[in-house]
N, C-alpha and C positions, 0 to 999 in steps of 0.2 A: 390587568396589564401593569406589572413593575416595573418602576423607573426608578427606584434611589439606589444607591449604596448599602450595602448592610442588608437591606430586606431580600432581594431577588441575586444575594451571591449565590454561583449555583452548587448544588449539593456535590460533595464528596463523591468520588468512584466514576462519574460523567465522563462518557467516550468523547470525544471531540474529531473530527472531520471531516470528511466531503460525502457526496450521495457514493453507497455501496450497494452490493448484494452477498450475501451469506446463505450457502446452500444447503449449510446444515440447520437455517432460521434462525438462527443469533439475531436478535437487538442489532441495528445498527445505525449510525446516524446516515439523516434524510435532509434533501438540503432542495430546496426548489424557487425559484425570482416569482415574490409577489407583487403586487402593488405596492407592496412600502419597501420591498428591498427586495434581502437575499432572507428566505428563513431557512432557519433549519431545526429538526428536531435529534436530542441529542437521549439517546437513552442512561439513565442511572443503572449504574455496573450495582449499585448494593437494594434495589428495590428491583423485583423482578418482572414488573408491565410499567416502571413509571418514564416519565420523560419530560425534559424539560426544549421548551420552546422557545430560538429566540429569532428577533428578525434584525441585520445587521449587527449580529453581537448585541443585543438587547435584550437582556431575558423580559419575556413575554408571559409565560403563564409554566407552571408546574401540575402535572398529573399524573394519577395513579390511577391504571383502567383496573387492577384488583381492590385498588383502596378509594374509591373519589370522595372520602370523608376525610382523606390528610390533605391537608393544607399546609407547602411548606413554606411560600413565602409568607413575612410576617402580616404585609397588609390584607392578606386574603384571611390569616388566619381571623385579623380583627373583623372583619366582615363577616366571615364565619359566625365567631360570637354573637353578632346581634342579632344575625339571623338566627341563632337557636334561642333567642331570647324574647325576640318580638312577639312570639305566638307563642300557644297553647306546643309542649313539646311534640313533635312527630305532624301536626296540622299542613295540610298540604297549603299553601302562597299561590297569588297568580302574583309571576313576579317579569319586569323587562329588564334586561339589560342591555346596556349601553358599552358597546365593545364585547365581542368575543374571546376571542385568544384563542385557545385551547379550552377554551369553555371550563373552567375551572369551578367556577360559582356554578352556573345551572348542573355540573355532574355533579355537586355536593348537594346542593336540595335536592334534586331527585332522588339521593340516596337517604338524606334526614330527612327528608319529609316528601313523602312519595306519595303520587299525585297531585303536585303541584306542576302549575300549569305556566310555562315559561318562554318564551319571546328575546330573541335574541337579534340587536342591531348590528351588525360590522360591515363596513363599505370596501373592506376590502374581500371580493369574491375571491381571487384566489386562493387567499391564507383560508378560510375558512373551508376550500375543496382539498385544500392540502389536508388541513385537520380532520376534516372526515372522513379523509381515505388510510390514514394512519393511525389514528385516533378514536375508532367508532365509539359512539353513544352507546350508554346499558339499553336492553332490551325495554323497552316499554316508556323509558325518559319520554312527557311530553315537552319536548324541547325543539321549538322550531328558529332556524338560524333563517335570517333574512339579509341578505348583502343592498345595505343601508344606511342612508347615514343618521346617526344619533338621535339628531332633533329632528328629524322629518316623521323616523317613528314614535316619537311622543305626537307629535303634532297631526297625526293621521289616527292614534289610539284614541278610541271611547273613552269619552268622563267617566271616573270613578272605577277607574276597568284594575287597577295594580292594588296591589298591599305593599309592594316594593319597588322602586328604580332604583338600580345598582349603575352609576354612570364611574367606567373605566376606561376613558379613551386618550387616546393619544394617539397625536400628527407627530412622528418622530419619537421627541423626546419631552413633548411638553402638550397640555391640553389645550387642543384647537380654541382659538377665541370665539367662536360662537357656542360651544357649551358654557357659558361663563355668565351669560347676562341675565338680567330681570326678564326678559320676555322667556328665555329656556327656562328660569324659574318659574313663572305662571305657569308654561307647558307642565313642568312636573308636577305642581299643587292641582293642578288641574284632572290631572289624569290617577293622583293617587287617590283610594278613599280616603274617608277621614279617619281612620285607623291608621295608615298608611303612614313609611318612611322613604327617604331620600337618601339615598350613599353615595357617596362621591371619594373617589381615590383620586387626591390632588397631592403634590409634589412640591415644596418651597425652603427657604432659608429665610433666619432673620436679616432683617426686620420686617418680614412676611407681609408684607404689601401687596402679594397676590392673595396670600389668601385673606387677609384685611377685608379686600376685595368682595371674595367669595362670602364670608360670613355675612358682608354688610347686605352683599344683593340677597341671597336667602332668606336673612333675618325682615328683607321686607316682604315678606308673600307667606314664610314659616314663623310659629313663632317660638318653636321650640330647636335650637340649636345646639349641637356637641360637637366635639373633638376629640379623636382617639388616635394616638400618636406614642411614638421611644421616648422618653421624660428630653435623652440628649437633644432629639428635635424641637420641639417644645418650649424649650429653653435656650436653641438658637445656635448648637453646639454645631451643628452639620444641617448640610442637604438632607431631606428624606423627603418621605410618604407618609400623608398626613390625611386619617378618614374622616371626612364632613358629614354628617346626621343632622340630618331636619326632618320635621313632621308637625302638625297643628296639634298631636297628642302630647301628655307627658311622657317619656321614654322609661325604659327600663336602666338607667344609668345605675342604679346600686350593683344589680347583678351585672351588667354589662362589664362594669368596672372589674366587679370583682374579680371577672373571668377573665380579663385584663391583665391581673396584676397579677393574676397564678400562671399567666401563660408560660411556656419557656422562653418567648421572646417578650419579656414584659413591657406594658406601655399604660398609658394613663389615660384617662377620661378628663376633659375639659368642657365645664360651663358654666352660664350663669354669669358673674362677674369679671372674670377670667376673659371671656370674650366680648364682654362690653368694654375691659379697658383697649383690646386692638383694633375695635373696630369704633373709635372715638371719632368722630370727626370725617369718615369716610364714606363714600355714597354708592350706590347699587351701579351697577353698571350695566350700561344702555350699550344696545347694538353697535353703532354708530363709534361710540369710546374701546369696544374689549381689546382683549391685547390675548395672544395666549400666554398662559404662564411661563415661569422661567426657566432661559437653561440650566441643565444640572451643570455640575463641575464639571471640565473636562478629562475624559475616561471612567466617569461614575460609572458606566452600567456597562461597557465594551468588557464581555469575557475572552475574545479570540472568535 
């Protein structure tokens, strides 16, 4: 689920509208009142089954039902990445994710790495019956969508049951305050193996004191942390979308990097000392304290 500037503009040739019908079967935009708004799905005039997803003018997730190996927003693509990096190539994941969309992530592992076994949290039922009456699954995707909220399905999974959580949510425009704390962090070390990684798509500007935040409360329960982000983010230039990687393993950061920085939307890998100087002096954050993260700029992400 995108929320910056820059990563989730929406592609070239995208019809824009209201709910229609077309009797000769044209693509057409789809527009239906969820629990979080208004969504609608808007088909790309230059790919021929993709579409892109938003709810209130919020692009939401991008899919292709011929292609579910492109990735066009850029933080999806970096996610992407480390999922083809984590494992052995083609190896099937038991993987959960945290936020639906359009289901972007679980239609790309089921496509690289088939037979992997996937679990899907999103509380909002509508959007999700919207999505799957528009949007169907490949044939044999073990992908099961559950209308839930985030932490309740860590908190009810088996010890040791993931090789991945992929946590993509958003209340709006910013991540609910209860994905944020040290007790959601135990939920997740808890529930991964210890092979196991944590992904997190969070959203910030400097002087990044949300995600100051995030690192600090992760780095107490993980002890291996990264950062994969636009260099301009990073460096404080704009709002974005900013990926968190923790795990008790060492990571694959060379290659991860590398595929990073060949990407077309190039971005960088951050650890090590890098994230011990922002998160100097900052403490993990407890239930009782979170805050959700911050707003973007206003009109960051409204396409019409």
């Amino acid at each position: 689920m995108c929320r910056c500037p820059g990563c989730c503009e929406p592609p070239t040739g995208l019809h824009n509208g209201a709910v229609d019908t077309d009797a000769d079967g044209e693509q057409i935009p789809r527009t239906r009142a969820v629990a979080g708004g208004t969504a609608k799905l808007m088909p790309d005039v230059d790919r021929a089954r993709a579409w892109l997803l938003t709810v209130d003018g919020a692009p939401q997730s991008y899919v292709d039902l011929d292609a579910p190996e492109h990735l066009e927003f850029e933080y999806a693509r970096r996610v992407g990445h480390l999922l083809d990096v984590t494992a052995q190539p083609g190896a099937p994941l038991d993987v959960i994710h945290l936020g639906g969309g359009a289901l972007t992530l679980p239609r790309y592992l089921a496509a690289t790495r088939p037979g992997s076994r996937q679990r899907v949290a999103d509380p909002d039922a509508e959007l999700t019956a919207f999505v799957a009456e528009h949007l169907p699954l490949p044939a044999g995707a073990d992908i099961a969508v559950e209308a839930a909220d985030g932490r309740a399905m860590l908190e009810t999974s088996a010890p040791g049951s993931a090789d991945i959580v992929v946590a993509d949510v958003y209340g709006g425009s910013r991540v609910p305050a209860h994905l944020t704390t040290l007790s959601y962090a135990r939920e997740a070390v808890r529930v991964l193996r210890p092979g196991g990684t944590y992904v997190a798509n969070l959203a910030d500007a400097a002087p990044f004191r949300f995600l100051a935040s995030q690192l600090a409360t992760f780095a107490a329960v993980f002890p291996q942390l990264a950062l994969v982000a636009e260099p301009a983010v990073l460096r404080g230039r704009r709002f974005g979308n900013i990926v968190l990687l923790a795990s008790r393993h060492e990571q694959p950061l060379p290659e991860l990097a590398r595929r990073c920085s060949a990407d077309p939307f190039p971005a960088r890998v951050e650890h090590g000392a890098a994230l011990e100087r922002l998160t100097r002096g900052v403490r993990a954050v407890e239930d009782g304290d979170a805050v959700p993260s911050p707003e973007p700029p206003d009109g960051a992400f409204s396409i019409g």
